[in-house]
PQR file of N, CA, C, O and H, with PARSE charges and radii, in Angstrom:
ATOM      1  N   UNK A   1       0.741  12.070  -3.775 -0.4000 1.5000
ATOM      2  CA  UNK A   1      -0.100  11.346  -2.861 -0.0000 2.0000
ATOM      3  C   UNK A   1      -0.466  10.003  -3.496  0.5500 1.7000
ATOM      4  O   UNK A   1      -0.646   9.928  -4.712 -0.5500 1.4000
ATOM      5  N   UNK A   2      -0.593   8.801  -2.584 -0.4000 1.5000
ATOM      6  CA  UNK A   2      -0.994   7.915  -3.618 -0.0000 2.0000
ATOM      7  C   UNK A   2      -2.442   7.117  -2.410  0.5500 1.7000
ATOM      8  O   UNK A   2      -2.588   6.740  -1.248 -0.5500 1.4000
ATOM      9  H   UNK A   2      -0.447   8.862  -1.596  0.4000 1.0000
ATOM     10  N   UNK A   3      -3.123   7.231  -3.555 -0.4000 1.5000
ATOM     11  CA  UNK A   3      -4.094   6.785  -2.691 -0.0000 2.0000
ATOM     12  C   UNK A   3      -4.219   4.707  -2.798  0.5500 1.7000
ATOM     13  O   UNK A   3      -3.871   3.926  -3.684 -0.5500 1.4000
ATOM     14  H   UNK A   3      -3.004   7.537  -4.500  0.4000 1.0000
ATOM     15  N   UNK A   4      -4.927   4.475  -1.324 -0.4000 1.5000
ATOM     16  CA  UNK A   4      -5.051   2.941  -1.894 -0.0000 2.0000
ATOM     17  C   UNK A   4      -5.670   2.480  -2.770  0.5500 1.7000
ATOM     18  O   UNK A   4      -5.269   1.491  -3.383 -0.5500 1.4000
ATOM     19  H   UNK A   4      -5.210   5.110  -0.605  0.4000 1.0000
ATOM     20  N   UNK A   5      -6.905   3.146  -3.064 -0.4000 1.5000
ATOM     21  CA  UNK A   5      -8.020   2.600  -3.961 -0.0000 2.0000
ATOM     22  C   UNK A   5      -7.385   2.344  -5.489  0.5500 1.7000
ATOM     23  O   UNK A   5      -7.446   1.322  -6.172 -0.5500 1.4000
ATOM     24  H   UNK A   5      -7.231   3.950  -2.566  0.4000 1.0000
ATOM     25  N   UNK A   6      -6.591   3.962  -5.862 -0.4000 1.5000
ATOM     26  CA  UNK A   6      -5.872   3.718  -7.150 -0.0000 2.0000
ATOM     27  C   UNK A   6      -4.780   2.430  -7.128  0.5500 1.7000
ATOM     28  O   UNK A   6      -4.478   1.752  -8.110 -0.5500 1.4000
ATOM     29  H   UNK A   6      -6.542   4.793  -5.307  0.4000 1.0000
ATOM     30  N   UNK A   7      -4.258   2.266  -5.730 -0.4000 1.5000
ATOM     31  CA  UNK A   7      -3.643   0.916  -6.080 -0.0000 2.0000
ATOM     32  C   UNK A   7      -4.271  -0.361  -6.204  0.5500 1.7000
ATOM     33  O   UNK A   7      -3.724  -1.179  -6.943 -0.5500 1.4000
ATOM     34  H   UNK A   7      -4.503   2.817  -4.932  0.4000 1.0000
ATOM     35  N   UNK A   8      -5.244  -0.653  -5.656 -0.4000 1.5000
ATOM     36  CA  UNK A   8      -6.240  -1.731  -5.838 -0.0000 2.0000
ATOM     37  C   UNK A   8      -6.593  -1.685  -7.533  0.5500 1.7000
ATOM     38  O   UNK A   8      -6.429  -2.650  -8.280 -0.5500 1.4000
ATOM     39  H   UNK A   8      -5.688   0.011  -5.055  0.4000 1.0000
ATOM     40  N   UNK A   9      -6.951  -0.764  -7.823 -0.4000 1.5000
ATOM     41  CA  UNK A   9      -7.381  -0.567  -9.204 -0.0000 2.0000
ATOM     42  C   UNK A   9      -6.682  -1.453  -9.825  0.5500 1.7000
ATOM     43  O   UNK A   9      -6.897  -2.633 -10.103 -0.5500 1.4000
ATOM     44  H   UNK A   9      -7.085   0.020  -7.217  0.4000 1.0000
ATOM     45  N   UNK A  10      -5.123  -0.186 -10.162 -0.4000 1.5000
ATOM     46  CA  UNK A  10      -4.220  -0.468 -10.832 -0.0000 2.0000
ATOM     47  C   UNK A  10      -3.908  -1.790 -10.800  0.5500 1.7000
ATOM     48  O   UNK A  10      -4.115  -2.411 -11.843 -0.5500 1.4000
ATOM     49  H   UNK A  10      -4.948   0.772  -9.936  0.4000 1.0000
ATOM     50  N   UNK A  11      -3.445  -2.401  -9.836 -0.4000 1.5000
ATOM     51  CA  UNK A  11      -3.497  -4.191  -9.893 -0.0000 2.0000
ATOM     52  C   UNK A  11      -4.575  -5.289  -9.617  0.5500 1.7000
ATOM     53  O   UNK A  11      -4.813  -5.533  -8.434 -0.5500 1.4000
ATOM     54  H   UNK A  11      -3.276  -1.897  -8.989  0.4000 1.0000
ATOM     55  N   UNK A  12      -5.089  -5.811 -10.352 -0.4000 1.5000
ATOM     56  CA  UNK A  12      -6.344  -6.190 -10.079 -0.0000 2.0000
ATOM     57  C   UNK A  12      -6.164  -8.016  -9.947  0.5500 1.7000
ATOM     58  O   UNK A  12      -6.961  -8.951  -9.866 -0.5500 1.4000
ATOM     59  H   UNK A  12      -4.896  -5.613 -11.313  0.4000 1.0000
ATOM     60  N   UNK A  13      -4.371  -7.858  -9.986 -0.4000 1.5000
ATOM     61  CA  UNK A  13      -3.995  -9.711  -9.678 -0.0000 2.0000
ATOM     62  C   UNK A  13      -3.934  -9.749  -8.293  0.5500 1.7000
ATOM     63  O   UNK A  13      -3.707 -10.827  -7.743 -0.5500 1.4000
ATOM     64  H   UNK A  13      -3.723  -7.099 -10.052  0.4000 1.0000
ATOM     65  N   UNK A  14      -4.149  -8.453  -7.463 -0.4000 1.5000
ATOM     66  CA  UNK A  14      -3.736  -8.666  -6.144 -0.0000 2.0000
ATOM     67  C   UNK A  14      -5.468  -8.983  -5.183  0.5500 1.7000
ATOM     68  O   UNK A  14      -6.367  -8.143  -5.139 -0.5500 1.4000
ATOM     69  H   UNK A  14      -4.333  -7.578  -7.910  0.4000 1.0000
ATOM     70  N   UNK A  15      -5.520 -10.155  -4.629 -0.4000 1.5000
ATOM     71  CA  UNK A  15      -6.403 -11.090  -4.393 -0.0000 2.0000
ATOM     72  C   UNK A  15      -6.239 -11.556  -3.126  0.5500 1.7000
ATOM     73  O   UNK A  15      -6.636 -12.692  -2.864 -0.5500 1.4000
ATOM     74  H   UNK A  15      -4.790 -10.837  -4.665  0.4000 1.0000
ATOM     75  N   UNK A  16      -5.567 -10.674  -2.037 -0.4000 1.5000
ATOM     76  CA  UNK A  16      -5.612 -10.884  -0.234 -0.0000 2.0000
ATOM     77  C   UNK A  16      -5.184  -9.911  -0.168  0.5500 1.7000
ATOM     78  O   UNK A  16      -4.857  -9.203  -1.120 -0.5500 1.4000
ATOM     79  H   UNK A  16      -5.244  -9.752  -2.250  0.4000 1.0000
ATOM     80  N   UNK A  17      -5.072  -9.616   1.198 -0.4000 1.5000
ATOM     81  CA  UNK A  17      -4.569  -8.383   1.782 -0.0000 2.0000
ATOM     82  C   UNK A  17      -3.099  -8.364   2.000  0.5500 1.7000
ATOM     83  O   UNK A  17      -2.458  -7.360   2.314 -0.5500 1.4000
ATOM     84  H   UNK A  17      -5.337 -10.192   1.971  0.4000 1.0000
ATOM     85  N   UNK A  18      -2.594  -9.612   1.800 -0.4000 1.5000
ATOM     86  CA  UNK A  18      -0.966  -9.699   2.027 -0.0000 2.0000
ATOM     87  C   UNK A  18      -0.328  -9.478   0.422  0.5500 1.7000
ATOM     88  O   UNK A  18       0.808  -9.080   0.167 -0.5500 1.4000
ATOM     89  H   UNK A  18      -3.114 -10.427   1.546  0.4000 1.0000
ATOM     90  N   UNK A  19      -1.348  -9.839  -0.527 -0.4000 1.5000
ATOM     91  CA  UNK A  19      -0.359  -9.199  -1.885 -0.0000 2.0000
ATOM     92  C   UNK A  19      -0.527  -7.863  -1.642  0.5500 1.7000
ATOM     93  O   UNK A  19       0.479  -7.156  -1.695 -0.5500 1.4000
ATOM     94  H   UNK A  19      -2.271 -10.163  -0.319  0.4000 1.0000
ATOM     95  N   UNK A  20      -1.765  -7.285  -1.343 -0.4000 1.5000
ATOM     96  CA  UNK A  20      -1.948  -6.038  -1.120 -0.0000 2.0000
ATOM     97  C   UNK A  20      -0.855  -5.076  -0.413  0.5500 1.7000
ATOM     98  O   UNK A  20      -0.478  -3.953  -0.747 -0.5500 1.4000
ATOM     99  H   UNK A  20      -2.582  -7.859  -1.300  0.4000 1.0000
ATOM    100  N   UNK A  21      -0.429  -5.995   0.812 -0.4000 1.5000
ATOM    101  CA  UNK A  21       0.620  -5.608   1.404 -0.0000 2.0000
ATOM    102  C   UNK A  21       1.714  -5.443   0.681  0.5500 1.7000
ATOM    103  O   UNK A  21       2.351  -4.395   0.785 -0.5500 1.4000
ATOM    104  H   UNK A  21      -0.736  -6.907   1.083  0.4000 1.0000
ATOM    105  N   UNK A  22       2.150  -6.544  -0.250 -0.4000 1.5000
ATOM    106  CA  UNK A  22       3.502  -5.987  -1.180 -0.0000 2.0000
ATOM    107  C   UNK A  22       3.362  -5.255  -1.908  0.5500 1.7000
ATOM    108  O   UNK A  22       4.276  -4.469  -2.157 -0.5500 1.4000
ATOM    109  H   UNK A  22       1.633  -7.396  -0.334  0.4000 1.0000
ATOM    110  N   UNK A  23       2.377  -5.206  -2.445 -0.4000 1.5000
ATOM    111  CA  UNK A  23       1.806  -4.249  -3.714 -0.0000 2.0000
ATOM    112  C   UNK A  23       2.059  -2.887  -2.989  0.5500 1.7000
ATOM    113  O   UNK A  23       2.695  -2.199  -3.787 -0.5500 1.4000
ATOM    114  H   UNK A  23       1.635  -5.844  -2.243  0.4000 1.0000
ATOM    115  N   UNK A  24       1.836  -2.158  -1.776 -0.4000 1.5000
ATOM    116  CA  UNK A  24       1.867  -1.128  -1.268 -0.0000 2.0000
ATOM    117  C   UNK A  24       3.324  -0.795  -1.124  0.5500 1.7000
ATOM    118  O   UNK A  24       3.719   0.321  -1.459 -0.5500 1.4000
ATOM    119  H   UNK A  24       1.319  -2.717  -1.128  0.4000 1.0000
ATOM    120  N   UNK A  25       4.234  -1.797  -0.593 -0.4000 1.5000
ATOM    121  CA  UNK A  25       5.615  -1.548  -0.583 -0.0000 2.0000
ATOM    122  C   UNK A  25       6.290  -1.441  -1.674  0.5500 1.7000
ATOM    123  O   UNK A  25       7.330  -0.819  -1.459 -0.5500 1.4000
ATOM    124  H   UNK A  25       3.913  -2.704  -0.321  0.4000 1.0000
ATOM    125  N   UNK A  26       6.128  -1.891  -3.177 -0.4000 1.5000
ATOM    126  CA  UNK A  26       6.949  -1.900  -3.822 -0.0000 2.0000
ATOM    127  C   UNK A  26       6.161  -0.777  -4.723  0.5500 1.7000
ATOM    128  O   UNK A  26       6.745  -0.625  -5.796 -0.5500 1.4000
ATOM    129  H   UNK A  26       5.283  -2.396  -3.352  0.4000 1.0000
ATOM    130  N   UNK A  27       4.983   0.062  -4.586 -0.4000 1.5000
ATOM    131  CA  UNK A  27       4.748   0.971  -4.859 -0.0000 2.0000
ATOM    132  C   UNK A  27       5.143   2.268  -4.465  0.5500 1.7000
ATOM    133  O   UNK A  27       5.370   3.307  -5.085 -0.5500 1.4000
ATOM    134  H   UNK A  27       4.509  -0.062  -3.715  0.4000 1.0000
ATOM    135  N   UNK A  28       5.170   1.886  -3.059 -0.4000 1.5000
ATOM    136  CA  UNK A  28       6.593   3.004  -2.516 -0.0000 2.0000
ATOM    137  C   UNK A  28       7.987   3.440  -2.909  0.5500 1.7000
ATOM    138  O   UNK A  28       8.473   4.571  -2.903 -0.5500 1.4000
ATOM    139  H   UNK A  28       4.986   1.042  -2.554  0.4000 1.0000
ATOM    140  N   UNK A  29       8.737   1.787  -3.398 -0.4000 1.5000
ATOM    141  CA  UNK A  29       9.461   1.786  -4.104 -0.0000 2.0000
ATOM    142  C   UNK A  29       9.834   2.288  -5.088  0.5500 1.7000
ATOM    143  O   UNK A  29      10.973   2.131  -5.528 -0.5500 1.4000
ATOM    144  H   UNK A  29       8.341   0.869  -3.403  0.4000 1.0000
ATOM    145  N   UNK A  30       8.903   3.026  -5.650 -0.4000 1.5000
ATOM    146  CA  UNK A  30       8.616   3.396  -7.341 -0.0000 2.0000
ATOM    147  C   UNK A  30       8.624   5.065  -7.174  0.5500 1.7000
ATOM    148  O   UNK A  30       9.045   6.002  -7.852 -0.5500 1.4000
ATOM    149  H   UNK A  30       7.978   3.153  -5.293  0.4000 1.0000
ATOM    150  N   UNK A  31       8.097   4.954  -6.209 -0.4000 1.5000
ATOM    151  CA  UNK A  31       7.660   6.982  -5.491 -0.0000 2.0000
ATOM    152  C   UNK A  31       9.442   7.743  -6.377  0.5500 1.7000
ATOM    153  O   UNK A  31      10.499   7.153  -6.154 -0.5500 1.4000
ATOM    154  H   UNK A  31       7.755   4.193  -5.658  0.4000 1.0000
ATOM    155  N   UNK A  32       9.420   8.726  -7.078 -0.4000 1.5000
ATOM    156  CA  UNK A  32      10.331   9.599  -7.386 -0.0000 2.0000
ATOM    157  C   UNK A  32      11.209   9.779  -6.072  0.5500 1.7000
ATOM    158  O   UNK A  32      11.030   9.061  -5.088 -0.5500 1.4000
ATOM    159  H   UNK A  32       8.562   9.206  -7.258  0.4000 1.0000
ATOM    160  N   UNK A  33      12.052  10.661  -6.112 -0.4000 1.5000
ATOM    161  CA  UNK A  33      12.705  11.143  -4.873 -0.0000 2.0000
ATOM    162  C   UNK A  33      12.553  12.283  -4.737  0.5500 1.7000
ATOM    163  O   UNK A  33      12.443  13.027  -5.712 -0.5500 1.4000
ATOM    164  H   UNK A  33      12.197  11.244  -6.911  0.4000 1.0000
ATOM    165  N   UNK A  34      12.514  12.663  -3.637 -0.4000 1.5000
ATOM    166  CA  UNK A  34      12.379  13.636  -3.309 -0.0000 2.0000
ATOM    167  C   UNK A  34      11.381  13.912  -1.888  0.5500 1.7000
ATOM    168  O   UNK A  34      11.623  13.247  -0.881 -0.5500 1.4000
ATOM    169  H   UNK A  34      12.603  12.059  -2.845  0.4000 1.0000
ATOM    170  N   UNK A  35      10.224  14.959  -1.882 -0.4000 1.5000
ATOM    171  CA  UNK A  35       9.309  14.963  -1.301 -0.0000 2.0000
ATOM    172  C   UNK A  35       8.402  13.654  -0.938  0.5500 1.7000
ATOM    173  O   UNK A  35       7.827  13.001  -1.808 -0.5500 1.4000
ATOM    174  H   UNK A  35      10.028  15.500  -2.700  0.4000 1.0000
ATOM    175  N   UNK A  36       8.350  13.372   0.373 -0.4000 1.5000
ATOM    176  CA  UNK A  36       8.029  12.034   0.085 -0.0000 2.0000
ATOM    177  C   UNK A  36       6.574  12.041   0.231  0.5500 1.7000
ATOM    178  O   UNK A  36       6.139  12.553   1.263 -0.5500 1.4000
ATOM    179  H   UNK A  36       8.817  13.903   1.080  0.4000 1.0000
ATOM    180  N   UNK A  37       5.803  11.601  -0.554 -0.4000 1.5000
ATOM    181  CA  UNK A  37       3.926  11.756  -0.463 -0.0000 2.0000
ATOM    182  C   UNK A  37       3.658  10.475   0.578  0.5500 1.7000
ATOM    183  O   UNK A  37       4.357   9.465   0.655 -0.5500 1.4000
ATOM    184  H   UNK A  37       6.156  11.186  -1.393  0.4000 1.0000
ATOM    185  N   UNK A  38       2.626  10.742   1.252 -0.4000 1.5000
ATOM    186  CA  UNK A  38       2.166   9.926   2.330 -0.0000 2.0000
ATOM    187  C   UNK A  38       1.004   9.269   1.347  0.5500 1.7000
ATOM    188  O   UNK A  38       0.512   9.803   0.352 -0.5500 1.4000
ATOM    189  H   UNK A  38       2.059  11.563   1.189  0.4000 1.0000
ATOM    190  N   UNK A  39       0.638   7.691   2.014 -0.4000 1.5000
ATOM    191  CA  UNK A  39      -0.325   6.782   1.254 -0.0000 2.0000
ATOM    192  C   UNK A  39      -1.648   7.300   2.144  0.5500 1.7000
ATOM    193  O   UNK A  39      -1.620   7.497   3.359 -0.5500 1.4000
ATOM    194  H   UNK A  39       1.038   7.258   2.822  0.4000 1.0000
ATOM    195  N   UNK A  40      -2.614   7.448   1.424 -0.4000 1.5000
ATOM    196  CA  UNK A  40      -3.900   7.818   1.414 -0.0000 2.0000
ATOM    197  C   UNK A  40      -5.007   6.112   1.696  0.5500 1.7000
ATOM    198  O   UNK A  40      -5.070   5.129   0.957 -0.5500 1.4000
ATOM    199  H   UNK A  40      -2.638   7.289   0.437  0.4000 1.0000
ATOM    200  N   UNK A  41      -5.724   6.375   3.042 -0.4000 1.5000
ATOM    201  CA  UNK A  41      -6.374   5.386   2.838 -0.0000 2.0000
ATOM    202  C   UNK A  41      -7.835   5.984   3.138  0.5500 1.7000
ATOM    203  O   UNK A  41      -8.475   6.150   4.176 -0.5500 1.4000
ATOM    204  H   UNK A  41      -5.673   7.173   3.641  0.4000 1.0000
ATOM    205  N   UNK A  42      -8.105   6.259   1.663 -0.4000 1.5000
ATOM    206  CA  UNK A  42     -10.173   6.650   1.106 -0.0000 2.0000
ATOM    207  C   UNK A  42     -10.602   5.173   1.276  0.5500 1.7000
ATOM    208  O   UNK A  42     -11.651   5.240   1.918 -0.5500 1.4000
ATOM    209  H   UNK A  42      -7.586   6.124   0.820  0.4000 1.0000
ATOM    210  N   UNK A  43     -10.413   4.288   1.106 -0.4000 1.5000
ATOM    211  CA  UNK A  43     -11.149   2.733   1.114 -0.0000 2.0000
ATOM    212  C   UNK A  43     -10.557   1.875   2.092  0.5500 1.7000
ATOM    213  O   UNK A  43      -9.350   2.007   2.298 -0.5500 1.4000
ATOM    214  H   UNK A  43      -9.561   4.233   0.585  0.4000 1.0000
ATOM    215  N   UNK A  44     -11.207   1.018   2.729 -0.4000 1.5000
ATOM    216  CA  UNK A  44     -10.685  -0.086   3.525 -0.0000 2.0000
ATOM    217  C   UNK A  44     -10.825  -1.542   2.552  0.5500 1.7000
ATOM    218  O   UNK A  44     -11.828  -2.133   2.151 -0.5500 1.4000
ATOM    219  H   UNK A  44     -12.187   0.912   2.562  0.4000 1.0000
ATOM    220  N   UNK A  45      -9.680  -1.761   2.413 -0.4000 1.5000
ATOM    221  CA  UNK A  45      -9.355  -2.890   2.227 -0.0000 2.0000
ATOM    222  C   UNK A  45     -10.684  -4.293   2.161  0.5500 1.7000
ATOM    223  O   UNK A  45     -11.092  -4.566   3.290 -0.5500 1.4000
ATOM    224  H   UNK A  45      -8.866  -1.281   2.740  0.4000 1.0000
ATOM    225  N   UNK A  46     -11.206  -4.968   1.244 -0.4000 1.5000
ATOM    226  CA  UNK A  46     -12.378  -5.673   1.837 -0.0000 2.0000
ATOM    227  C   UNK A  46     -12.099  -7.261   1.808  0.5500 1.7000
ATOM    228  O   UNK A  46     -13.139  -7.845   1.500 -0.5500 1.4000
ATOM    229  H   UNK A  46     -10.875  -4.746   0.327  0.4000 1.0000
ATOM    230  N   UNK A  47     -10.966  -8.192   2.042 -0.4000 1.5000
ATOM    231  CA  UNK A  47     -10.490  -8.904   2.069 -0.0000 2.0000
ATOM    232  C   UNK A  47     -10.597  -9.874   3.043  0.5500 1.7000
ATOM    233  O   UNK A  47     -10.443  -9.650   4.243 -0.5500 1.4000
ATOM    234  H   UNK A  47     -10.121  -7.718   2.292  0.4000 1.0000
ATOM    235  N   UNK A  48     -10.860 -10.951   2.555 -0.4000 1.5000
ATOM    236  CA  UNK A  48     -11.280 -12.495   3.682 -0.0000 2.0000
ATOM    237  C   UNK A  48     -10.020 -12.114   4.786  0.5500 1.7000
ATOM    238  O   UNK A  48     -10.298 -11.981   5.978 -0.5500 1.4000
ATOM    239  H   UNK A  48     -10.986 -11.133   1.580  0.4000 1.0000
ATOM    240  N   UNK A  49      -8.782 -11.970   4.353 -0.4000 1.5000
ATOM    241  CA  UNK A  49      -7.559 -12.016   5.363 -0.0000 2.0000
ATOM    242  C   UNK A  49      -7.119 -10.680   5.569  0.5500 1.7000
ATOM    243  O   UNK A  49      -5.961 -10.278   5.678 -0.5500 1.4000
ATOM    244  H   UNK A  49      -8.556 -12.079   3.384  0.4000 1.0000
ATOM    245  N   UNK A  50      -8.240 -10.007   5.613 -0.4000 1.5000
ATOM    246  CA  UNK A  50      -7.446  -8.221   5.629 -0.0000 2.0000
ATOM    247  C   UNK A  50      -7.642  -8.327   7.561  0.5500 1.7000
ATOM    248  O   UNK A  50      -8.750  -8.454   8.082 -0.5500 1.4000
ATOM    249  H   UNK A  50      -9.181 -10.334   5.525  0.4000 1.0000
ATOM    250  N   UNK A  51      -6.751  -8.270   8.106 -0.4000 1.5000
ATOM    251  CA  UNK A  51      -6.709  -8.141   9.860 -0.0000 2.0000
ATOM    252  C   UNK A  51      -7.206  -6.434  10.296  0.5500 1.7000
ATOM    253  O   UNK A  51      -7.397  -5.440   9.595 -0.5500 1.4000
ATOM    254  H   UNK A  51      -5.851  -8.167   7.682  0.4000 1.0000
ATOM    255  N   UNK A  52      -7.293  -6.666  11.729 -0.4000 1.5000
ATOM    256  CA  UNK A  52      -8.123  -5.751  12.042 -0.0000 2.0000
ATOM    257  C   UNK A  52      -7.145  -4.419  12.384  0.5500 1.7000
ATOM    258  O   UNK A  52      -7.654  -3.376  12.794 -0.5500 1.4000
ATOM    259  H   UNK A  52      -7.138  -7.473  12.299  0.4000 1.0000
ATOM    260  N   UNK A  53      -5.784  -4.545  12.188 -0.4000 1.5000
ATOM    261  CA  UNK A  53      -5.124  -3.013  12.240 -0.0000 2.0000
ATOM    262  C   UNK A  53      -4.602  -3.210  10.923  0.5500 1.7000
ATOM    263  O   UNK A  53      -3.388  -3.082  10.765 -0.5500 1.4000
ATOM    264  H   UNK A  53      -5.370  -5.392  11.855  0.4000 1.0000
ATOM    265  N   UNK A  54      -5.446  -3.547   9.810 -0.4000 1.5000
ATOM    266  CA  UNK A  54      -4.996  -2.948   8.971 -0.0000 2.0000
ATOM    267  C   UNK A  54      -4.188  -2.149   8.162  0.5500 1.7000
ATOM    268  O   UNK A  54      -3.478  -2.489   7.216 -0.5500 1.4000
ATOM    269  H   UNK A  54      -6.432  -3.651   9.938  0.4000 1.0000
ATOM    270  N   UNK A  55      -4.494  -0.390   8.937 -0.4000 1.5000
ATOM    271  CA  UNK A  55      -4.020   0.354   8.377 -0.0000 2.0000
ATOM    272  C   UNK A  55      -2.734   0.689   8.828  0.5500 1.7000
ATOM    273  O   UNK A  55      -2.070   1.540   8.235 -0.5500 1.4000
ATOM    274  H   UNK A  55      -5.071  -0.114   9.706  0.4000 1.0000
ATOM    275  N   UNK A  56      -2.125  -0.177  10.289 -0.4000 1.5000
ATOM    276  CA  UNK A  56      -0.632  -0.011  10.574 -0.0000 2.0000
ATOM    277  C   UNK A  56       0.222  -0.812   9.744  0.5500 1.7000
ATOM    278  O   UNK A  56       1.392  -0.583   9.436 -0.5500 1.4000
ATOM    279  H   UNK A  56      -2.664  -0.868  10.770  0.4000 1.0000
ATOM    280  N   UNK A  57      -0.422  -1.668   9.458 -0.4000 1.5000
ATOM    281  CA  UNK A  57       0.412  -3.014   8.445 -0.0000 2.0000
ATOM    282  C   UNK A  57       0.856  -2.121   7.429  0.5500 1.7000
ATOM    283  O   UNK A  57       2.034  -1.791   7.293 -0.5500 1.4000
ATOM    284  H   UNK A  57      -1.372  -1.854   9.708  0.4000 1.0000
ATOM    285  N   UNK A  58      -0.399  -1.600   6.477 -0.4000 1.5000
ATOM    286  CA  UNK A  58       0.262  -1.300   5.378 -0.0000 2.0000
ATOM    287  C   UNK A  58       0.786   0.033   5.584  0.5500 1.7000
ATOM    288  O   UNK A  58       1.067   0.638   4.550 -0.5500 1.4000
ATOM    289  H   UNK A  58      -1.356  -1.868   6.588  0.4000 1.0000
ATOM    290  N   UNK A  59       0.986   0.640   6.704 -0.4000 1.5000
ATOM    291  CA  UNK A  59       1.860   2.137   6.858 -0.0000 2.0000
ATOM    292  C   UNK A  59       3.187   1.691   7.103  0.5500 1.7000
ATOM    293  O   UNK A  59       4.239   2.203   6.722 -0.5500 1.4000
ATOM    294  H   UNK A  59       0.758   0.149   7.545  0.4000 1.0000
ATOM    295  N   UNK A  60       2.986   0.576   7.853 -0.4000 1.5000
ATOM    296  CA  UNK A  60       4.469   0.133   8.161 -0.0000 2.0000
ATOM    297  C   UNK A  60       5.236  -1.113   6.741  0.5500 1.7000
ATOM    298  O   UNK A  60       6.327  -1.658   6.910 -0.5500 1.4000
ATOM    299  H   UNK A  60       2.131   0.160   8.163  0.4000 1.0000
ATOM    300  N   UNK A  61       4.393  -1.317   5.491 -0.4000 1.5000
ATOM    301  CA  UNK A  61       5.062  -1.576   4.633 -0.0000 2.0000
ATOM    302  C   UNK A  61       5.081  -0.247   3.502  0.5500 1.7000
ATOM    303  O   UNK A  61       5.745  -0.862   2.668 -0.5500 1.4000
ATOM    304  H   UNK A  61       3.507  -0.874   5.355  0.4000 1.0000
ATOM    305  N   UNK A  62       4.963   0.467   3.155 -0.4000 1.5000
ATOM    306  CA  UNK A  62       5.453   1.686   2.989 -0.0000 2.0000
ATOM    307  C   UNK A  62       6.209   2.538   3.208  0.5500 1.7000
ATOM    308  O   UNK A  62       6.614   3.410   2.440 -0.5500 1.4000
ATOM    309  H   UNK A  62       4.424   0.967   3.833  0.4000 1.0000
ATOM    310  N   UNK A  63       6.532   2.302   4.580 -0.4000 1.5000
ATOM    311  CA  UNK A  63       7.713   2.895   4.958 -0.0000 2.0000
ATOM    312  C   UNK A  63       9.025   1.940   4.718  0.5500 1.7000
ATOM    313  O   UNK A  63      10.054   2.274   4.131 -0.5500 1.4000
ATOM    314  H   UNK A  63       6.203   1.593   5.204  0.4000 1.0000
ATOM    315  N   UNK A  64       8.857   1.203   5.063 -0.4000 1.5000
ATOM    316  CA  UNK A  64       9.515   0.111   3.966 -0.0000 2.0000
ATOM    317  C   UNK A  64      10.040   0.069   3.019  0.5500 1.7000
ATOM    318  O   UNK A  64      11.175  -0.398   2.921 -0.5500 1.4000
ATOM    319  H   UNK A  64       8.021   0.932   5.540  0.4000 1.0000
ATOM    320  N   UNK A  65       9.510   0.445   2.244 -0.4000 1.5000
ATOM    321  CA  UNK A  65       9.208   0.591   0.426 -0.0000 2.0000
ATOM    322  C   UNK A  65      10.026   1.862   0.278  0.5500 1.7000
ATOM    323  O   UNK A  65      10.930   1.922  -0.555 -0.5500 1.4000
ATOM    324  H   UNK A  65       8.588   0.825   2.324  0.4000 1.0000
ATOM    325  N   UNK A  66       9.671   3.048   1.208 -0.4000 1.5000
ATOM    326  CA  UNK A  66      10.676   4.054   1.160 -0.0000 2.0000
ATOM    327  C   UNK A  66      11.931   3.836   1.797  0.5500 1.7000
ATOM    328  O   UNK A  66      12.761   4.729   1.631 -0.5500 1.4000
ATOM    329  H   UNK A  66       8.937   2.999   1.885  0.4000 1.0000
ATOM    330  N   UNK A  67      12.301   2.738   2.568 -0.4000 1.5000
ATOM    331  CA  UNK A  67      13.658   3.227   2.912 -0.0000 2.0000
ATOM    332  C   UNK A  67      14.149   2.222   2.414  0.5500 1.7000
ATOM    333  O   UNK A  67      15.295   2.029   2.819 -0.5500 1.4000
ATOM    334  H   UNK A  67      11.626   2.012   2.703  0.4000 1.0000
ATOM    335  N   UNK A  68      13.691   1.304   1.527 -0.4000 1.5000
ATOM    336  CA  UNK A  68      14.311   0.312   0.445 -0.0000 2.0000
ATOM    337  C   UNK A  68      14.807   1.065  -0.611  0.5500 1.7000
ATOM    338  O   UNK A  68      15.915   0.792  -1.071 -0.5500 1.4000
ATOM    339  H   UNK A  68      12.760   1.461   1.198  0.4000 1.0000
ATOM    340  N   UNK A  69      13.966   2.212  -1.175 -0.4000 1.5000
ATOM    341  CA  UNK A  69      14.882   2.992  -2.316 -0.0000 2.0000
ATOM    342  C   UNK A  69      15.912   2.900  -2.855  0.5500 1.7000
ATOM    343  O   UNK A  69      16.247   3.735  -3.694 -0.5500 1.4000
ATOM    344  H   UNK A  69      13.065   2.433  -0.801  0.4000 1.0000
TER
END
């Protein structure tokens, strides 16, 4: 499972919601193979440019990220 918050953590150069956005895809990227874990969103995003569907943006760069593999 990967949650967002641990990705916010983990990169702390990411400073809008659109690095945020890559940051989520190329974290997908990284996911092992296999079983594929779904991204967890415990926190909303708190970003001057974070838009208001949010959470489709970054589902739909994740999926992304997985079928970039």
């Amino acid at each position: 499972m990967t949650l967002l918050s641990q990705l916010i953590s983990d990169n702390p150069s990411v400073d809008s919601f659109w690095s945020l956005e890559r940051c989520v895809s190329v974290a997908a990227r990284s996911e092992p193979h296999g079983p594929r874990s779904p991204l967890m969103f415990d926190v909303e995003p708190e970003f001057r440019s974070t838009p208001r569907k949010w959470d489709l943006i970054l589902t739909a760069a994740y999926e992304r990220g997985i079928r970039a593999r």
